[in-house]
N, C-alpha and C positions, 0 to 999 in steps of 0.2 A: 482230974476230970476234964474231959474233953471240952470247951465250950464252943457254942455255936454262934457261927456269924453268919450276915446277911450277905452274900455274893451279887456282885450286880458284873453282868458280863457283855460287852458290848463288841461286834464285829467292825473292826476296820478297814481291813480289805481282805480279799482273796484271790490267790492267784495258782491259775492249775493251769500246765503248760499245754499238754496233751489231753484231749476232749473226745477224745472216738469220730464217730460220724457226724459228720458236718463242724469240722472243728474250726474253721477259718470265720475269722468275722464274727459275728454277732449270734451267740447260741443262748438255748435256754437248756437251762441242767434243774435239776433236784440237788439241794443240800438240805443237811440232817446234822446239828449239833445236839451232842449229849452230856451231862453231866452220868461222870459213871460212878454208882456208889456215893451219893455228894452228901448224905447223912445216914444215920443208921434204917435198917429196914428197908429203905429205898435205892432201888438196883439202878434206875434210871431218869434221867426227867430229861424231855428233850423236845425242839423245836423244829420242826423242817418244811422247805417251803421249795418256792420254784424260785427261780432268780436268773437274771440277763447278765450275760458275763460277753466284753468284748477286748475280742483279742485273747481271750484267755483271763481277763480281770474282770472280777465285782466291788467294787467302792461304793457303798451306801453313803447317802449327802453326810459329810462329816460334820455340819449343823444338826444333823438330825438325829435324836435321841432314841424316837420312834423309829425307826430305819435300820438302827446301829443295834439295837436292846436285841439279848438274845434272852436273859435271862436274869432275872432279881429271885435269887431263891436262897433258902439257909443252906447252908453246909457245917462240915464239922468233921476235924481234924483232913486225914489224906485223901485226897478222890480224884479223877480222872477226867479230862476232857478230850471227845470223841469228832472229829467233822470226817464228814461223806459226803463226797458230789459224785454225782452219777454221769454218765455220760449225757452227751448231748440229744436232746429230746428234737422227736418230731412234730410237726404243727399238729397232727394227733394229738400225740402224747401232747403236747404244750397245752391248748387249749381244754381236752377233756378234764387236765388232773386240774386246773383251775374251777373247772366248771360242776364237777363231781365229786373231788376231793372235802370238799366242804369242811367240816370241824376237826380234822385228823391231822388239818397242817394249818400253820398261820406263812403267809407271805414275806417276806424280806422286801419288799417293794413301799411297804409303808402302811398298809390295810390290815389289822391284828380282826381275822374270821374265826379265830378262834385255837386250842390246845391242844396237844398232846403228852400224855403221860403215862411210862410204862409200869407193868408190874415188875416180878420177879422174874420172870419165866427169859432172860436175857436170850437164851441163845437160841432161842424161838422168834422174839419180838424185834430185834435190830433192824430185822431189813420188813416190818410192815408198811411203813409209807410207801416204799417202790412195789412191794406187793400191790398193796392198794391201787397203787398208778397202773399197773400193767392189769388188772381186774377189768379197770375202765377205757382201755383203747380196745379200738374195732380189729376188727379179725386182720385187717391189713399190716397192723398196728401192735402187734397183742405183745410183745414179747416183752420180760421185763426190763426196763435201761439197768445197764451194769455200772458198777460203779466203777470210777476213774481213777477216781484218789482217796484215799483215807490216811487218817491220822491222830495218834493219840499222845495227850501229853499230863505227867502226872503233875498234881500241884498239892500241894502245901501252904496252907492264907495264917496260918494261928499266928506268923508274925510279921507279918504285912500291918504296916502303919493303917490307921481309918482311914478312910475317903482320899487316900491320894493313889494315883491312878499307879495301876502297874502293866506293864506291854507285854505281852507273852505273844511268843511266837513258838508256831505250831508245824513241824513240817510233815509232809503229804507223800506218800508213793502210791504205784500203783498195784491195786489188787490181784492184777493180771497182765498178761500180754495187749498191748492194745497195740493193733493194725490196722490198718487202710487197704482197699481194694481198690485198686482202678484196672478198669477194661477199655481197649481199642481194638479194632478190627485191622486184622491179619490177614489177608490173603481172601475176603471175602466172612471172615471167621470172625465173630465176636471173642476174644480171647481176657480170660481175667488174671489180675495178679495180685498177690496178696506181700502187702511190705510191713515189715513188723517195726513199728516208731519209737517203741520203749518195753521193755522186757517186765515181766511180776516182779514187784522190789525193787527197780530202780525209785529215785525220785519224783517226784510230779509235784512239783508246786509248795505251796507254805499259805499259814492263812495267817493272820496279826489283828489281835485281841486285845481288847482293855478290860482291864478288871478293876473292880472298887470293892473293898471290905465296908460295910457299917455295924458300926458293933456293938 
């Protein structure tokens, strides 16, 4: 018989190389972690928030519990852990999905506004938080942010010692071709050009997690 333990999952950093638009310095992205299948009946449980990432890194205070906490939930036997950051967001996009978004994501900045949890219906409901965000930017604005990196890693806790921490590291590629465009004027000409920075499936980043069993 399978038994259930209590999973507590906490973020320690994140790090995604290549950002899309406006990738240099100091960006705001959407991240989405998921437990996939983390007990029976239940396809999903998952947290997504906005988050400041510089340089390409997010480190929540490593003092801090609330900061780090992605998840304290049971599981049981083999299940899947999922992260998704989106590209880098517009002051649009930045402030609306904070401002709008309300109970469908909680923050990674330290403020728990509230949850999200999905049903069955998986291959409908993964990408509703970015749904969501792109509902809520202006016509200027409307498009959904794509996502940058994703990554999944499967785990197995049934013999993981109690309460002593365990590091998993997560690695990230990209879902897509991610480019840059820059234009200068030619000859009177505004002229564009498009440089492709990381190809669909190379790598992109890695994220490092702590996890605790209590049982």
């Amino acid at each position: 018989m399978i038994k259930r333990r209590i999973l507590e999952l906490l973020l320690d950093n994140l790090h995604v190389p290549q950002r899309g638009r406006n990738g240099s310095g100091e960006t705001r992205h959407m991240l989405r972690v998921s437990l996939v299948w983390p007990r029976m009946a239940i396809a999903h449980k998952t947290s997504a928030g906005v988050i400041i990432m510089r340089d390409g890194v997010y480190r929540p205070d490593p003092d801090s519990w609330t900061q780090r906490a992605l998840f304290k939930e049971a599981v049981e036997g083999p299940f899947g852990v999922r992260i998704e950051v989106s590209e880098a967001l517009s002051e649009t996009q930045w402030s609306e999905s904070l401002a709008r978004l309300g109970n469908a994501v909680w923050t990674l900045a330290g403020a728990q506004i509230g949850d999200f949890a999905e049903g069955p219906l998986t291959s409908l409901l993964w990408r509703t938080p970015f749904d969501a965000l792109a509902r809520t930017t202006t016509a200027a604005a409307k498009n959904e942010p794509r996502l940058v990196a994703f990554g999944t890693l499967d785990v197995q806790c049934d013999q993981w010692p109690a309460l002593e921490g365990k590091r998993l590291m997560l690695s990230m590629c990209a879902p897509q071709d991610i480019s840059r465009v820059s234009r200068r004027r030619v000859g009177g000409k505004l002229q564009s050009r498009r440089t492709t920075l990381i190809q669909r499936g190379d790598a992109n980043g890695q994220a490092e997690l702590l996890a605790r069993v209590y049982r």
